[in-house]
TIMAR-486441 format. One record per residue: residue in one letter; residue number from 1; x, y, z of N, C-alpha, C in turn; chain. Coordinates in steps of 0.2 Angstrom, whole numbers, plus 5000, padded with zeros to 4 digits. Example, Ala and Ser with C-alpha at 12.3 -4.5 7.8 and 13.67 -1.06 7.14 Angstrom:
BEGIN
[a, 1, [5066, 4972, 5039], [5062, 4978, 5039], [5066, 4984, 5039], A]
[s, 2, [5064, 4989, 5035], [5068, 4995, 5036], [5064, 5000, 5039], A]
END
This chain:
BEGIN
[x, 1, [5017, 5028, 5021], [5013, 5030, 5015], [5016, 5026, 5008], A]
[x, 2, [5023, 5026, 5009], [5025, 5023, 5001], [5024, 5015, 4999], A]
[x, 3, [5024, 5012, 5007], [5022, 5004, 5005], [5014, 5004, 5003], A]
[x, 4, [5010, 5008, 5005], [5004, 5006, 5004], [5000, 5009, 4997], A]
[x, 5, [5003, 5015, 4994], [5005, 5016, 4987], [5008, 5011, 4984], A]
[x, 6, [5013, 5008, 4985], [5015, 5002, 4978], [5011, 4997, 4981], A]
[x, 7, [5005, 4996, 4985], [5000, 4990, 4986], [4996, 4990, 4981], A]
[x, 8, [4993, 4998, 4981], [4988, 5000, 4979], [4991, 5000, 4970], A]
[x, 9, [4997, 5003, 4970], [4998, 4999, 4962], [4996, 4993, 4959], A]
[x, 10, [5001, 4987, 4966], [4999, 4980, 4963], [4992, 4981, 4961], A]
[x, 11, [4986, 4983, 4966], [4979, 4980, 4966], [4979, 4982, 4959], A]
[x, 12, [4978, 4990, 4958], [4977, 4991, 4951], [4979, 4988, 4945], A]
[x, 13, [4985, 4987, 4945], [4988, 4981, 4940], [4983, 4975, 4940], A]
[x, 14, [4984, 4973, 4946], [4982, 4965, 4944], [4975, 4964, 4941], A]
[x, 15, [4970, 4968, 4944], [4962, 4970, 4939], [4964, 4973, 4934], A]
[x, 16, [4968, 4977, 4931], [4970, 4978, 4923], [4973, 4970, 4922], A]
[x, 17, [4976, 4968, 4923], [4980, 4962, 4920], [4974, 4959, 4917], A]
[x, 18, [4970, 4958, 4925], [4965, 4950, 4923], [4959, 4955, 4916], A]
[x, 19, [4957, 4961, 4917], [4954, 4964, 4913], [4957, 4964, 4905], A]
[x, 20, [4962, 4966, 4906], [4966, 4964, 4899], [4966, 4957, 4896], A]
[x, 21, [4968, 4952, 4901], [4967, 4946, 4900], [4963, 4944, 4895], A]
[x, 22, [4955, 4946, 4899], [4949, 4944, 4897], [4948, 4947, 4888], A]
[x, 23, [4949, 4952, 4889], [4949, 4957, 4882], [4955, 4956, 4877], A]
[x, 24, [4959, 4953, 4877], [4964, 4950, 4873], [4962, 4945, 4870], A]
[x, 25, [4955, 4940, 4873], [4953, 4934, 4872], [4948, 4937, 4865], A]
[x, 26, [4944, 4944, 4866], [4940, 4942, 4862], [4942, 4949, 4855], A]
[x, 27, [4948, 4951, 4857], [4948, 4958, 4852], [4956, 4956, 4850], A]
[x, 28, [4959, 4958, 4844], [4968, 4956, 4842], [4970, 4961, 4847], A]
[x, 29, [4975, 4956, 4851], [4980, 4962, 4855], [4983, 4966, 4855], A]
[x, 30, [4985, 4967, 4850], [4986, 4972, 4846], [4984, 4980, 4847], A]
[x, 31, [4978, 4978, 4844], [4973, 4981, 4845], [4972, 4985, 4855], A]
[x, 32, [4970, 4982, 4856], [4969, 4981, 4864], [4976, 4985, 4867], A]
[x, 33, [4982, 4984, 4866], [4986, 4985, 4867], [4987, 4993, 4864], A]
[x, 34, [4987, 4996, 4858], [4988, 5003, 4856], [4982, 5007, 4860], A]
[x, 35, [4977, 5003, 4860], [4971, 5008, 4862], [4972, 5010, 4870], A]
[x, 36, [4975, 5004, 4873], [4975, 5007, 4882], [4982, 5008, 4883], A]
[x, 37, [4985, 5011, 4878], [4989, 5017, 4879], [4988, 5022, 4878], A]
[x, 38, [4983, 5025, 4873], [4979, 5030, 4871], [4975, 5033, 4880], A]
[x, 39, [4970, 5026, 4880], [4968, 5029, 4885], [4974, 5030, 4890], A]
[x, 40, [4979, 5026, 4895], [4983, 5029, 4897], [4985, 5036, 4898], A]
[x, 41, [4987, 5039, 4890], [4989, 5046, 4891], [4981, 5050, 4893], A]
[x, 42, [4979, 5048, 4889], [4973, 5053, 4893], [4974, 5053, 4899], A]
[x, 43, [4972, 5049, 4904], [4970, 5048, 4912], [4978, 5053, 4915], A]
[x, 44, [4985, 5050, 4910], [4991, 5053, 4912], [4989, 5062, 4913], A]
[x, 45, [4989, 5063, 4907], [4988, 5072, 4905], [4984, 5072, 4910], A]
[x, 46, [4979, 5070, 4912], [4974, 5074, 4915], [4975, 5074, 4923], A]
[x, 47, [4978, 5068, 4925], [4983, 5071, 4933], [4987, 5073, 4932], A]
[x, 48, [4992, 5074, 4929], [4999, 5079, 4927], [4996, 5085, 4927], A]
[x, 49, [4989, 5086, 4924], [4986, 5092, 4925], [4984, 5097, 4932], A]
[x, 50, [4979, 5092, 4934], [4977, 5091, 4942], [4982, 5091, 4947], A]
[x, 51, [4990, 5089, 4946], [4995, 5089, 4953], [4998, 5094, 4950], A]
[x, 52, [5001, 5099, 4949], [5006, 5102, 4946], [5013, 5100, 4947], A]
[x, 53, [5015, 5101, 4943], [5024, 5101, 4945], [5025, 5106, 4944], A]
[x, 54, [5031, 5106, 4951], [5036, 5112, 4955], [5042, 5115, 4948], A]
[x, 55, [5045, 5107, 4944], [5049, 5110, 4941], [5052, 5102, 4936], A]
[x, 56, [5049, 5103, 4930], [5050, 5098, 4925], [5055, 5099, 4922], A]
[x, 57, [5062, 5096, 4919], [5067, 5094, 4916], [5066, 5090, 4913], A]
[x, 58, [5070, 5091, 4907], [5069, 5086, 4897], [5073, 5081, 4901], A]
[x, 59, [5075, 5081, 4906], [5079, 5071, 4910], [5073, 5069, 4911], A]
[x, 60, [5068, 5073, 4915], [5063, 5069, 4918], [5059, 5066, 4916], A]
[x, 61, [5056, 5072, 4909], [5053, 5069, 4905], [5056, 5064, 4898], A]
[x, 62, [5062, 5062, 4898], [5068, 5059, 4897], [5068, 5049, 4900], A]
[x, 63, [5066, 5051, 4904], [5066, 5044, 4911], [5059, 5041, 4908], A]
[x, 64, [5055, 5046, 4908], [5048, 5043, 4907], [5046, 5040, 4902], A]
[x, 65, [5049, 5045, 4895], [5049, 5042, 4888], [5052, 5033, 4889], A]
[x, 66, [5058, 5034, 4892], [5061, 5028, 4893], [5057, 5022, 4896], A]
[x, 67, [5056, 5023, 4901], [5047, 5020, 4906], [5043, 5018, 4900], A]
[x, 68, [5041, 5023, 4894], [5035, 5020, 4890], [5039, 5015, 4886], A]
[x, 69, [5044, 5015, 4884], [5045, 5009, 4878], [5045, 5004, 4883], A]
[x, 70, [5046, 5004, 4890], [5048, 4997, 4893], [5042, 4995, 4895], A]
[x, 71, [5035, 5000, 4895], [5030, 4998, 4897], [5025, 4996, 4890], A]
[x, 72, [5025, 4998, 4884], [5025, 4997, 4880], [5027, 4992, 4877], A]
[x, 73, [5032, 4989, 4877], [5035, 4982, 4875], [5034, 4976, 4880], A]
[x, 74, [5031, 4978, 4888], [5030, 4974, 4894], [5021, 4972, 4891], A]
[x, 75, [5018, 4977, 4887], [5012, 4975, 4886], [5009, 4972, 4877], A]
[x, 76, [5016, 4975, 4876], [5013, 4970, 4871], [5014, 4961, 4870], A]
[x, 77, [5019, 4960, 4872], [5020, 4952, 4876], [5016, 4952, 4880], A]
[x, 78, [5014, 4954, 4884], [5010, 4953, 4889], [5000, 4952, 4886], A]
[x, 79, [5000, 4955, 4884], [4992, 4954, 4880], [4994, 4948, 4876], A]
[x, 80, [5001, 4947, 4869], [5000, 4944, 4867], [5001, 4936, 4870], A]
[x, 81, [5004, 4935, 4876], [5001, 4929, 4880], [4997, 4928, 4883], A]
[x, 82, [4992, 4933, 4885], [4987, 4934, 4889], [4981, 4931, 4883], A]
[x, 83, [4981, 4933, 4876], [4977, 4931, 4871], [4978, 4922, 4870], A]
[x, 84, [4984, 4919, 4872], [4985, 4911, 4870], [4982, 4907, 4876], A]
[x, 85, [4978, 4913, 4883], [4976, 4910, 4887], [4979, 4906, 4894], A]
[x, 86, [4987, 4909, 4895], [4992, 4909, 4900], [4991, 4914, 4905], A]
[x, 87, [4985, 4916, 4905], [4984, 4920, 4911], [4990, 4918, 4917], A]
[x, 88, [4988, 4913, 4918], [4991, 4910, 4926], [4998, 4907, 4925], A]
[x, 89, [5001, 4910, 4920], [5009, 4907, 4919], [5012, 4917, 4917], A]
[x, 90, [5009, 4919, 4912], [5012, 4925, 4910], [5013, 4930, 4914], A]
[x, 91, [5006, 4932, 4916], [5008, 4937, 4921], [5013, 4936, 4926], A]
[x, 92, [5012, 4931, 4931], [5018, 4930, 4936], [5025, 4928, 4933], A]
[x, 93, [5025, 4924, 4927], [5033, 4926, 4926], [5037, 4932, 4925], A]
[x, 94, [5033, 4934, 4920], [5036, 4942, 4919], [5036, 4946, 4924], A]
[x, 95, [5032, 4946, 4930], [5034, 4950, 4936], [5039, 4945, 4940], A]
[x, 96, [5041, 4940, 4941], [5046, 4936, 4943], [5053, 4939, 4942], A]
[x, 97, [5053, 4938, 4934], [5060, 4942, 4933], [5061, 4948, 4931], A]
[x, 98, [5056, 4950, 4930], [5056, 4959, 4930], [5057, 4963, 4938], A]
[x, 99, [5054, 4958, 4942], [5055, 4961, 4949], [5064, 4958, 4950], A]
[x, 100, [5065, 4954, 4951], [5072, 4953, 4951], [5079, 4956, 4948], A]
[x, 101, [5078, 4958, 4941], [5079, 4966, 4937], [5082, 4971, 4941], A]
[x, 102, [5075, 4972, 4943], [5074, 4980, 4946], [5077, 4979, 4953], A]
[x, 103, [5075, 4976, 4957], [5079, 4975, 4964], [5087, 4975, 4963], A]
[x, 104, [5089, 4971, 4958], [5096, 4971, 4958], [5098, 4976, 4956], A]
[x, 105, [5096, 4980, 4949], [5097, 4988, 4947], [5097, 4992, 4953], A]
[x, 106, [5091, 4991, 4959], [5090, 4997, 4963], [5095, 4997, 4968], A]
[x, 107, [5098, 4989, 4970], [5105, 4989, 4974], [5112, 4992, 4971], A]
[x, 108, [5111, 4991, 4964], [5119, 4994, 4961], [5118, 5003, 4962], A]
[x, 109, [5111, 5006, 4960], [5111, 5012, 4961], [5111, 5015, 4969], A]
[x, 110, [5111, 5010, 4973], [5114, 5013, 4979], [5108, 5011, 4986], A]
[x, 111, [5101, 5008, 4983], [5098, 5006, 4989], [5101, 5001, 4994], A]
[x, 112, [5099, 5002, 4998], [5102, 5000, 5006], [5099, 4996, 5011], A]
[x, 113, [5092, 4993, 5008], [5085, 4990, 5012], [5087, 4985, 5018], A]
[x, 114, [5083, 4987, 5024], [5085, 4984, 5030], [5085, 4976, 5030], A]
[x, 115, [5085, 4973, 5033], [5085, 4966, 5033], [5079, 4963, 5034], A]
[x, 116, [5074, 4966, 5038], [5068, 4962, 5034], [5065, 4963, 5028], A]
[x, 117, [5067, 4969, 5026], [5067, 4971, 5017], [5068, 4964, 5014], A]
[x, 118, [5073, 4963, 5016], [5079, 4958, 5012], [5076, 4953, 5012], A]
[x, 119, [5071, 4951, 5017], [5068, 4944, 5019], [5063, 4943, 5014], A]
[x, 120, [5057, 4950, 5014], [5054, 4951, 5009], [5053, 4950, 5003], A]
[x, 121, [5062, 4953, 5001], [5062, 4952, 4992], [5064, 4944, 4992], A]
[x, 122, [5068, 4941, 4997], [5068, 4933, 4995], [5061, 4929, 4994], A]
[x, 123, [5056, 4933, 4998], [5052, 4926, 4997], [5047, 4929, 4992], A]
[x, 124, [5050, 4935, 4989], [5043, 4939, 4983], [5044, 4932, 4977], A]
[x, 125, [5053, 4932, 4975], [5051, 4929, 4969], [5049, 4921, 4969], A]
[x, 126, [5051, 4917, 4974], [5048, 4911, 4975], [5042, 4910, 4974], A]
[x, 127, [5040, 4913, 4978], [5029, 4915, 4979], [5028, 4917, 4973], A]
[x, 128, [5030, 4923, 4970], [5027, 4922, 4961], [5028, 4918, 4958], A]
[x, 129, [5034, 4914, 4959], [5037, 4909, 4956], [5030, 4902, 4956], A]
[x, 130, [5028, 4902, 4962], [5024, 4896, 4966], [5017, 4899, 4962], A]
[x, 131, [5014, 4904, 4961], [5007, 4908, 4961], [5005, 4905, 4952], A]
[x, 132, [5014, 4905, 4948], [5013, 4905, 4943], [5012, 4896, 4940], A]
[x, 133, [5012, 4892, 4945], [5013, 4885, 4944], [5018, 4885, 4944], A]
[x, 134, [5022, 4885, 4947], [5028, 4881, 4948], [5033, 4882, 4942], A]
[x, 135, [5032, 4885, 4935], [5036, 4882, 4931], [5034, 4880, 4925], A]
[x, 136, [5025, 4874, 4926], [5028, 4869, 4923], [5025, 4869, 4918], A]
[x, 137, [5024, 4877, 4915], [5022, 4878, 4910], [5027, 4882, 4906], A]
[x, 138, [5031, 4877, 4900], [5037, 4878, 4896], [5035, 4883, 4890], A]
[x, 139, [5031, 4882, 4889], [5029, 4882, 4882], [5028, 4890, 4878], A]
[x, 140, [5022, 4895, 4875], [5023, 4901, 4872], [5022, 4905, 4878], A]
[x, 141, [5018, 4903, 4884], [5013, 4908, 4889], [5022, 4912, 4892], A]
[x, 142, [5026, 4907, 4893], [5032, 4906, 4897], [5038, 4912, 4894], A]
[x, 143, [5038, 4911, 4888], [5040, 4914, 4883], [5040, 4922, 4883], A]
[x, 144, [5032, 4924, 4881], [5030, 4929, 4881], [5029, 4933, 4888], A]
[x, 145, [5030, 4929, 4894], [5031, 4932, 4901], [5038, 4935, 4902], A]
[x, 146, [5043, 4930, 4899], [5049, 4930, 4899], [5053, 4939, 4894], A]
[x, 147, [5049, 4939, 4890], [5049, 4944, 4886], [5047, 4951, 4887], A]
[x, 148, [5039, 4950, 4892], [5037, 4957, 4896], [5043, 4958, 4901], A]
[x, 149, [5043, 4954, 4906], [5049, 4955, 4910], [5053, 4960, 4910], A]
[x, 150, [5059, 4959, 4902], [5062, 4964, 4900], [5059, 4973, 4903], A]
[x, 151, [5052, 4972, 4898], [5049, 4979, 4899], [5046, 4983, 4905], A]
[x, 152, [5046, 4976, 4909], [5042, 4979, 4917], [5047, 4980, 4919], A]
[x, 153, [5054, 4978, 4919], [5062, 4981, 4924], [5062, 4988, 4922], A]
[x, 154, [5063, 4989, 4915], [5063, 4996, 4912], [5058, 5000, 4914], A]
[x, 155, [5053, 5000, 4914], [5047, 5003, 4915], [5048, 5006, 4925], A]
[x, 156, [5048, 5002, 4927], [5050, 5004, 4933], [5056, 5005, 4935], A]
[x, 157, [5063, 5003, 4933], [5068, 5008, 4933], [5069, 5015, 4932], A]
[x, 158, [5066, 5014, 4925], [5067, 5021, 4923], [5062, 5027, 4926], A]
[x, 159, [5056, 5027, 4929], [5053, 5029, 4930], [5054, 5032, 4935], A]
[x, 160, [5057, 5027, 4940], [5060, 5029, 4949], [5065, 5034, 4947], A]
[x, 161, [5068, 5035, 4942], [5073, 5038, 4942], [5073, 5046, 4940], A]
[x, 162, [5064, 5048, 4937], [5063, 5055, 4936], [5063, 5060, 4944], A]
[x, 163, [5064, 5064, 4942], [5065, 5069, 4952], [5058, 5072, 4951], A]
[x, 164, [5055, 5070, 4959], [5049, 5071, 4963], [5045, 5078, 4960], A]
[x, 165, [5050, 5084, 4960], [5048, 5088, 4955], [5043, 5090, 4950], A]
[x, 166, [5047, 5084, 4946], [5042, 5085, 4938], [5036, 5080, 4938], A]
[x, 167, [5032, 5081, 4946], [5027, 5078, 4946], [5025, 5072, 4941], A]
[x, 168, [5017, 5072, 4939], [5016, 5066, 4935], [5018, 5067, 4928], A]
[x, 169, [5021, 5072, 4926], [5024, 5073, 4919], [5027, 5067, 4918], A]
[x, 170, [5029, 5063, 4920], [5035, 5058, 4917], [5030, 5051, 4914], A]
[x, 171, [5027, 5052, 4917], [5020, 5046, 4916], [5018, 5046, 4909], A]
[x, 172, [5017, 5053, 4907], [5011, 5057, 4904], [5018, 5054, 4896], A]
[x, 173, [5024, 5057, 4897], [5029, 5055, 4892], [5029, 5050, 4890], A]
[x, 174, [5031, 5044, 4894], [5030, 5037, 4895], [5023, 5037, 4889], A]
[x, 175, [5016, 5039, 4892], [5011, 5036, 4888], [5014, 5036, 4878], A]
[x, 176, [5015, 5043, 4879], [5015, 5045, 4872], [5023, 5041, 4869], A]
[x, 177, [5027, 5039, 4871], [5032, 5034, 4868], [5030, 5027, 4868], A]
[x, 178, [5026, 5027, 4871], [5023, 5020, 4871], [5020, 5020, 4864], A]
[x, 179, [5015, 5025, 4864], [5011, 5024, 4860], [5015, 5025, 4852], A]
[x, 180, [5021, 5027, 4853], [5026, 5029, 4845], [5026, 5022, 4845], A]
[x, 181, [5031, 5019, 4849], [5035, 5009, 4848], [5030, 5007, 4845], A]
[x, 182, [5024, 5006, 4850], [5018, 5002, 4847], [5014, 5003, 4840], A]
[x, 183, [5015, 5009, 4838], [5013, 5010, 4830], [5013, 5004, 4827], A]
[x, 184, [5020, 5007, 4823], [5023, 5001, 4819], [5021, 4996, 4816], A]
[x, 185, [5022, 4989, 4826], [5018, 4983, 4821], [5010, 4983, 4823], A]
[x, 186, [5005, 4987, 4826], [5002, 4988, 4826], [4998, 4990, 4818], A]
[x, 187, [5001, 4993, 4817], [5001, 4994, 4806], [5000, 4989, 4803], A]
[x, 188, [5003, 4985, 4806], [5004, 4977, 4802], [4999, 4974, 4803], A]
[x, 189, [4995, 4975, 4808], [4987, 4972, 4810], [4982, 4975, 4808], A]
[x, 190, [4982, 4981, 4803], [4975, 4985, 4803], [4970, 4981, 4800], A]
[x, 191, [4970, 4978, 4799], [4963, 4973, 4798], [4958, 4969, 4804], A]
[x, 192, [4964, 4970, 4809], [4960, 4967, 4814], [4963, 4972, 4820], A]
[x, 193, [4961, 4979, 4817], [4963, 4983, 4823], [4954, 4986, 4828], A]
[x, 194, [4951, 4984, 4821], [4943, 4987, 4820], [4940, 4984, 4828], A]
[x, 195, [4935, 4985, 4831], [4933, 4981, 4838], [4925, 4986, 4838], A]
[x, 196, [4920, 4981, 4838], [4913, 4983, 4843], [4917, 4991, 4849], A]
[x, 197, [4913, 4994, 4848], [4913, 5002, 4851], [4914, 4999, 4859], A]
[x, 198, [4908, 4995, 4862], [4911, 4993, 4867], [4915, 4991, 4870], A]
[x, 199, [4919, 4986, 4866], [4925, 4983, 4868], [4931, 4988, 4867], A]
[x, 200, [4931, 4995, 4861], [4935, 5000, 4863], [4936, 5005, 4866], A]
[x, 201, [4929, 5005, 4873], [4929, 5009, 4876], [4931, 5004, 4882], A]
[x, 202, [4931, 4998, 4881], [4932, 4994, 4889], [4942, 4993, 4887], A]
[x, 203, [4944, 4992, 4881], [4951, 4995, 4882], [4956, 5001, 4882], A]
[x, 204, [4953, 5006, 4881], [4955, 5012, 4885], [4954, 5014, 4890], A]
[x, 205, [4949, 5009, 4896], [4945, 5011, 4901], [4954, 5005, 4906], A]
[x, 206, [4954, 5000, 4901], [4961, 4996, 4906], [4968, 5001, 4905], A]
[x, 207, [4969, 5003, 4898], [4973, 5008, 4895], [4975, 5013, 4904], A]
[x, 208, [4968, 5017, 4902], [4967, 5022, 4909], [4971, 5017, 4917], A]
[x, 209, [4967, 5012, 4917], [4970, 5009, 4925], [4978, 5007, 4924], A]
[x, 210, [4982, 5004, 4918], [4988, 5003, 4921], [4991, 5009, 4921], A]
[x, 211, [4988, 5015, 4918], [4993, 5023, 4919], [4992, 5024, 4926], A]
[x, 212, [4987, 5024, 4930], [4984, 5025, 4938], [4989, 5022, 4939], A]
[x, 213, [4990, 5014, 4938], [4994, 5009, 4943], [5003, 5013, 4942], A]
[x, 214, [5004, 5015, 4937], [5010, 5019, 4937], [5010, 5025, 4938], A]
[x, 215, [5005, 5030, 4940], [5004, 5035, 4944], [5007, 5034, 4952], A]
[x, 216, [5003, 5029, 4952], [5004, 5024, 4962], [5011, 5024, 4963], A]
[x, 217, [5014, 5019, 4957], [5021, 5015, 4960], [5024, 5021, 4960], A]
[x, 218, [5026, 5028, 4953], [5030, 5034, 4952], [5029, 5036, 4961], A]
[x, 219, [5021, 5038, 4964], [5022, 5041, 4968], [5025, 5037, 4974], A]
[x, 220, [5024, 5029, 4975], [5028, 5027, 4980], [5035, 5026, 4980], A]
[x, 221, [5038, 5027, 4974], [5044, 5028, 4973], [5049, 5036, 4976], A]
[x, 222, [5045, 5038, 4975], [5046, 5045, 4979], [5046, 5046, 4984], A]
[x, 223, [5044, 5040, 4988], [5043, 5039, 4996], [5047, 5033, 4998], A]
[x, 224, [5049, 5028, 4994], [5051, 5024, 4998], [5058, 5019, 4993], A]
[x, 225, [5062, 5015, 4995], [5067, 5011, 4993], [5062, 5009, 4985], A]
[x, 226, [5067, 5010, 4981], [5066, 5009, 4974], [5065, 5001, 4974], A]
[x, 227, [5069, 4997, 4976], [5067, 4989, 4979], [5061, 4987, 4982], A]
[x, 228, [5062, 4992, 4985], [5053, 4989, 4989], [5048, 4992, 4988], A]
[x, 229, [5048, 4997, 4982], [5042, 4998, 4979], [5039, 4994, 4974], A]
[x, 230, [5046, 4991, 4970], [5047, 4986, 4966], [5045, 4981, 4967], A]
[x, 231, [5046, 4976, 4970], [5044, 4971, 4975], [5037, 4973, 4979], A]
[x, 232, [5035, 4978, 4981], [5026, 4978, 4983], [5023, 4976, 4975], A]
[x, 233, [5024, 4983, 4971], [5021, 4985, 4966], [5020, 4976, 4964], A]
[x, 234, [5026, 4974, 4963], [5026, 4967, 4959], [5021, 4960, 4960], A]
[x, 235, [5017, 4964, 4967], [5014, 4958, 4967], [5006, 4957, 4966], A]
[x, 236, [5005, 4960, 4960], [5001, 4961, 4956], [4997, 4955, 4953], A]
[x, 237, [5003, 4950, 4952], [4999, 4943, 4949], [4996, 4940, 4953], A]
[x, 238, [4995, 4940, 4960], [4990, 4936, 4964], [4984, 4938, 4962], A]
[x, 239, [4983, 4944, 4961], [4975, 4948, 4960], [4973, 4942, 4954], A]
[x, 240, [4975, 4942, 4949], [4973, 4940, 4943], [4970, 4932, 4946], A]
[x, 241, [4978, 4928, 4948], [4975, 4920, 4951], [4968, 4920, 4955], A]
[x, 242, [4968, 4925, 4961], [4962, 4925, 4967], [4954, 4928, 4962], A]
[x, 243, [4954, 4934, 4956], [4950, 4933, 4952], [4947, 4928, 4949], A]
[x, 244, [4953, 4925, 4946], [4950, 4918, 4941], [4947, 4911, 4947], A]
[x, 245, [4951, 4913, 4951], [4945, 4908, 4956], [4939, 4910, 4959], A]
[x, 246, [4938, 4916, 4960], [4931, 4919, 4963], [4925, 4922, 4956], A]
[x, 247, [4931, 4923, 4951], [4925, 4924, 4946], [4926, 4920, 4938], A]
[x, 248, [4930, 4915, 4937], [4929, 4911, 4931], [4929, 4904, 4934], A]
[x, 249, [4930, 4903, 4944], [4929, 4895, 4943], [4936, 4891, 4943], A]
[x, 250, [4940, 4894, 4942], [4948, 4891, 4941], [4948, 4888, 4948], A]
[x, 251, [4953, 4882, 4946], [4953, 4876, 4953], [4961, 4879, 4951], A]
[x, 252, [4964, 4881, 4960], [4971, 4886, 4963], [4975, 4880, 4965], A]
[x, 253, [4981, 4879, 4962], [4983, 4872, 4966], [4986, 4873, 4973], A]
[x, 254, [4990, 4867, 4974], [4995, 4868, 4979], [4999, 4874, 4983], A]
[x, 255, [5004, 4873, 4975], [5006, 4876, 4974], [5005, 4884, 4974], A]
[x, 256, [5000, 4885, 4970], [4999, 4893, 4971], [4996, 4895, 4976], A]
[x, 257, [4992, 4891, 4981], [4990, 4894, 4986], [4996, 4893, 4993], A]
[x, 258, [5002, 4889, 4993], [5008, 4892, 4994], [5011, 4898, 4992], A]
[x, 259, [5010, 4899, 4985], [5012, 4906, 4982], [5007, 4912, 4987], A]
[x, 260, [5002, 4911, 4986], [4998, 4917, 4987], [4999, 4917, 4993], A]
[x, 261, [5001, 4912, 4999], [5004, 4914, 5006], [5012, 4917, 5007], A]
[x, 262, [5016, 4916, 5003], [5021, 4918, 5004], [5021, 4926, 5002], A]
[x, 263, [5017, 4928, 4994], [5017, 4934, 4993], [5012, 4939, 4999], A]
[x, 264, [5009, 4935, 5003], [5007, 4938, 5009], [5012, 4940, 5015], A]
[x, 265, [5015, 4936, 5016], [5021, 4935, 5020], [5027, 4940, 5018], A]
[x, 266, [5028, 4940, 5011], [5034, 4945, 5009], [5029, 4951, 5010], A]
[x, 267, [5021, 4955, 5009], [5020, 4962, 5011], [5023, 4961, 5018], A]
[x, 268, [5019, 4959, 5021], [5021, 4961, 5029], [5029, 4963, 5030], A]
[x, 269, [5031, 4958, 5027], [5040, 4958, 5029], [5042, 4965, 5025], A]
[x, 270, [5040, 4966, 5020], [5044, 4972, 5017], [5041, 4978, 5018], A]
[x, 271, [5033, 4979, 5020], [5029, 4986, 5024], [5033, 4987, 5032], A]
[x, 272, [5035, 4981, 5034], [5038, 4981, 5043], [5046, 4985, 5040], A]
[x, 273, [5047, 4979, 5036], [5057, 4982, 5034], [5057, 4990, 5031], A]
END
């Protein structure tokens, strides 16, 4: 059950990403970015309400606070490369090193994943690596992936590390600390925080899906190697590449469709391991 939960993370992630994506192009990120944390805590509160928890602690809820600034600072670089139009470079680098992060965090805290685990996490960051071009994009997309990264490793460290317990409470924290960090320079923008009604209900509607996707990962983390949740969860950025070829028409190179065969390669190997 845990591996197929942190799949079902990636999925949702990667249609928020590319959804995000798309709405970063025509709204300030900014913007886009406070509001689908907003919707987030909504969708949070309301399964937290829906599952109960056995027994919450100010750590637990502690871990998650911690979770929103890393998810909160992973989305606000993350939108704002997504708005320069690096869809195909930002998202997989920042899961690139963000997944690399965390896996080596989850070995120092004491995971112990079998050896096809082991195979799996080798060929994860390659295959993002390949999904994302190769690299050969140096420039801001590169930058601002580099930057989310930081907050995807935090975001899911800290989150694997609330007890099973304090059910989706920890999520629900997370939302609302996010949404403190993000004020601030968000303030700075209030001229361009304004958006058509539509486009403020389609960014709290992505808001809502990346809470879901960290609903999925918290629960497969409770189930499974914090690495290998990490590394499922992480393979999110294919979704985005395989959308933009089926519905904006993107020509996929070599390279990434080597990428998007490897991150096939590492599920099998780390669902088996």
């Amino acid at each position: 059950m845990g591996p197929l939960l942190a799949l079902a993370s990636a999925i949702t992630y990667g249609i928020v990403d590319f959804a995000g994506g798309l709405l970063s192009r025509r709204a300030h990120f900014a913007a886009v970015t406070v509001l689908g944390q907003l919707g987030g805590l909504v969708l949070a509160c309301a399964a937290a309400l829906l599952l109960p928890a056995d027994d919450v602690h100010p750590v637990d809820l502690l871990w998650g606070a911690l979770s929103g600034v890393g998810s909160g600072t992973a989305m606000h670089f993350l939108n704002r490369g997504l708005s320069r139009g690096a869809m195909s470079v930002v998202v997989p680098v920042s899961a690139v090193t963000g997944v690399a992060l965390s896996v080596l965090c989850g070995v120092l805290l004491g995971d112990r994943p079998e050896p096809l685990a082991w195979a799996g996490i080798a060929v994860t960051v390659p295959a993002l690596w390949l999904v994302s071009g190769g690299g050969t994009d140096t420039g801001r997309g590169t930058a601002d992936g580099l930057l989310a990264s930081a907050g995807v490793a935090v975001q899911y460290i800290a989150l694997a590390q609330a007890g099973p317990a304090s059910g989706l409470w920890p999520v629900a924290a997370g939302r609302v600390a996010a949404v403190l960090v993000l004020l601030p320079g968000a303030s700075r923008h209030t001229g361009r925080l304004r958006m058509p009604p539509a486009l403020l209900v389609r960014a709290l509607l992505v808001g809502a899906g990346a809470a879901l996707g960290l609903v999925l990962y918290l629960l497969a983390a409770q189930r499974q190697l914090l690495a290998v949740a990490v590394v499922l969860a992480s393979l999110y950025p294919a979704l985005p590449v395989i959308l933009g070829l089926a519905v904006l028409h993107e020509k996929v190179t070599v390279r990434q469709t080597a990428g998007l065969l490897g991150a096939a390669a590492a599920t099998v190997l780390l669902t088996v391991g």
